[in-house]
N, C-alpha and C positions, 0 to 999 in steps of 0.2 A: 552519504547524503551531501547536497550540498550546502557549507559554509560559508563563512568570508576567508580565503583561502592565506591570507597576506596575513592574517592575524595569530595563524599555526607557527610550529617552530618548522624548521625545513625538514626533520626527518618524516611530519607530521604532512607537511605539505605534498612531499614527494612519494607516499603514501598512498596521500586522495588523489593527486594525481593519476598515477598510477589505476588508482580502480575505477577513473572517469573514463581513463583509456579503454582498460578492459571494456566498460559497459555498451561506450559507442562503437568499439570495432565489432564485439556480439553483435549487438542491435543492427548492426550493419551488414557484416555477414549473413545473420540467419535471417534477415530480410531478404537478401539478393540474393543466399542460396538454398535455402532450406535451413531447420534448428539442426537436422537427422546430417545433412550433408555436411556440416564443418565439422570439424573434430577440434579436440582442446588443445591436440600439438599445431593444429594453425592456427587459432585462435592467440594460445599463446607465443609464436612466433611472428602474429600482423604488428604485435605490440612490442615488440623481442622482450619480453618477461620468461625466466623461468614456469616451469610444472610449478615449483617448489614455490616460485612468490604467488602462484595463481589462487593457489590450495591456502593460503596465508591470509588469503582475503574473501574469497569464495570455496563452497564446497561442490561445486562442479556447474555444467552450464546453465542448467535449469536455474541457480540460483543468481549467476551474473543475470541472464537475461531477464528474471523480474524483480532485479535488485529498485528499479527505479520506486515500484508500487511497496515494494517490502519497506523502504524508508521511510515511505507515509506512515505504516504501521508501527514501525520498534518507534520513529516518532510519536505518535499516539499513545503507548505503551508510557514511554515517558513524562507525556503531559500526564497521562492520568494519575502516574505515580505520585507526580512534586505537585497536582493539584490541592488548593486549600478546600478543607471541608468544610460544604454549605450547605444550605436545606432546599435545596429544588426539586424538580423532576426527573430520574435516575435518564431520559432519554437527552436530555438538555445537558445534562454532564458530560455523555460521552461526545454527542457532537460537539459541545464546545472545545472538546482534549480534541475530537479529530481536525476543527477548523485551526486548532495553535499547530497541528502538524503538519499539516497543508501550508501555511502561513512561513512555515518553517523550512522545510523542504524545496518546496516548490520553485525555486527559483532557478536564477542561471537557464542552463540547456534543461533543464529536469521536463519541463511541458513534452519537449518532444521525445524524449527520450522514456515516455511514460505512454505515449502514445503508439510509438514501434513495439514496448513490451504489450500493452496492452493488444495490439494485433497478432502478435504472435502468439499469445495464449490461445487465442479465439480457433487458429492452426495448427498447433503444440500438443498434442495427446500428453505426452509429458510432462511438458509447461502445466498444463491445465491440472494436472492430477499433483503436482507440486504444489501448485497455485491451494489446491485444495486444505494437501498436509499443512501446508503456513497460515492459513485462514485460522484453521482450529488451533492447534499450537495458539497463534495468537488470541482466540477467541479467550482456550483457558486460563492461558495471561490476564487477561484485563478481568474474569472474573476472579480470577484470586486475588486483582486489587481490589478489587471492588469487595471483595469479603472485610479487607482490613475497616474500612466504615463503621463509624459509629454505627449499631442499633441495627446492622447485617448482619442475622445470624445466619447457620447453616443451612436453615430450609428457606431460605430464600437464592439457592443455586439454582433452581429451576430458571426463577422470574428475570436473575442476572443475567444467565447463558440467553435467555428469549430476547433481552434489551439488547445486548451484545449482537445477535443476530439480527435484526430490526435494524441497529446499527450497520454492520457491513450490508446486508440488501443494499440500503439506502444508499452506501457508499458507491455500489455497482451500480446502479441505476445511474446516481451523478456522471459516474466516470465515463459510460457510455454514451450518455447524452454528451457530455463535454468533449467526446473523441470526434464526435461528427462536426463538432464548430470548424470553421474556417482559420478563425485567431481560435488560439488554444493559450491561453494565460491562467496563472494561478488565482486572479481573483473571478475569472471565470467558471473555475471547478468551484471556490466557495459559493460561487452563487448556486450553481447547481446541487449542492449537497445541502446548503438552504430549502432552495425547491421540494428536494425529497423528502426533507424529514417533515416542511409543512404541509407534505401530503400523508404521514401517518398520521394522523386521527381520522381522516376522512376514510383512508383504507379499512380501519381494525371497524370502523360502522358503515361501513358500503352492502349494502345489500344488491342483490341479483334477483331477478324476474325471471324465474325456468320457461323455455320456451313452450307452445304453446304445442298439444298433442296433435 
């Protein structure tokens, strides 16, 4: 994800480097030729890295190519961790962890580079089914922080998994709407994840009128 990169030590730096490389030569390739069409020995020779350093940093394409979205979340993961506990509303906590990750990430190239991942999922059978495994994975994550809480016992893993999920919705939604802007900036996407979470209440009380026989 991205850093202040000048504030790393240089094996650190030349690292992140390195996987900024990888992310845009993917995103670049499997834009102009297909995900299915490159293979990992072009991939890794656009960039001249090793198999061996690719595999050091990634576990294959699916996962450089939605690296840019996956940082929002191990972001996330870690706001919720080092968050201080407080008495609010369990939906107000997660968006506040997701808006410090967004806040966090998003910088640099990240806008656009989150924007090419994100289309390519949308064409990716793979991607998309990847997309999926990492959603969950992550989803269990944040509820087994969320277990650690005061006053969370066990049978409240239902109502956590459902919050958790409320949460990523809302985070799709945002992300969607925000793909179609013209300017694509990071305090853009927070507004838009703003947007979405103040339309859950009105969602979970929405009624429908069945059409008429």
């Amino acid at each position: 994800m991205d850093v202040a990169i000048d504030e790393l030590p240089l094996r650190e730096r030349k690292k992140l480097r390195t996987r900024h490389a990888l992310i845009d030569s993917a995103l670049r390739l499997f834009t102009e030729r297909g995900f299915d069409a490159v293979t990992l020995d072009e991939l890794c020779e656009s960039v001249e890295v090793s198999k061996r350093t690719f595999f050091r940093t990634f576990a294959g394409k699916e996962d450089v190519a939605m690296a840019p979205l996956q940082d929002i979340w191990l972001a996330f993961l870690e706001e919720l961790e080092r968050g201080e506990p407080r008495e609010t509303e369990l939906l107000r906590v997660l968006r506040d962890a997701l808006l410090a990750a967004v806040d966090r990430v998003a910088v640099g190239d990240w806008p656009r580079r989150a924007a090419l991942s994100h289309r390519l999922v949308a064409v990716t059978p793979s991607m998309a089914g990847h997309n999926l495994q990492f959603c969950d994975r992550t989803s269990r994550a944040a509820v087994t922080l969320l277990h650690r809480e005061p006053d969370v016992g066990e049978d409240r893993t239902l109502h956590l998994r459902l919050a958790v999920d409320i949460l990523v919705a809302a985070f799709h939604c945002a992300l969607g709407a925000w793909t179609t802007h013209d300017d694509r900036t990071a305090g853009g996407l927070a507004t838009e994840v703003r947007r979405a979470f103040d339309a859950i209440p009105d969602v979970l009380t929405m009624t429908v009128r069945p059409k008429s026989l």
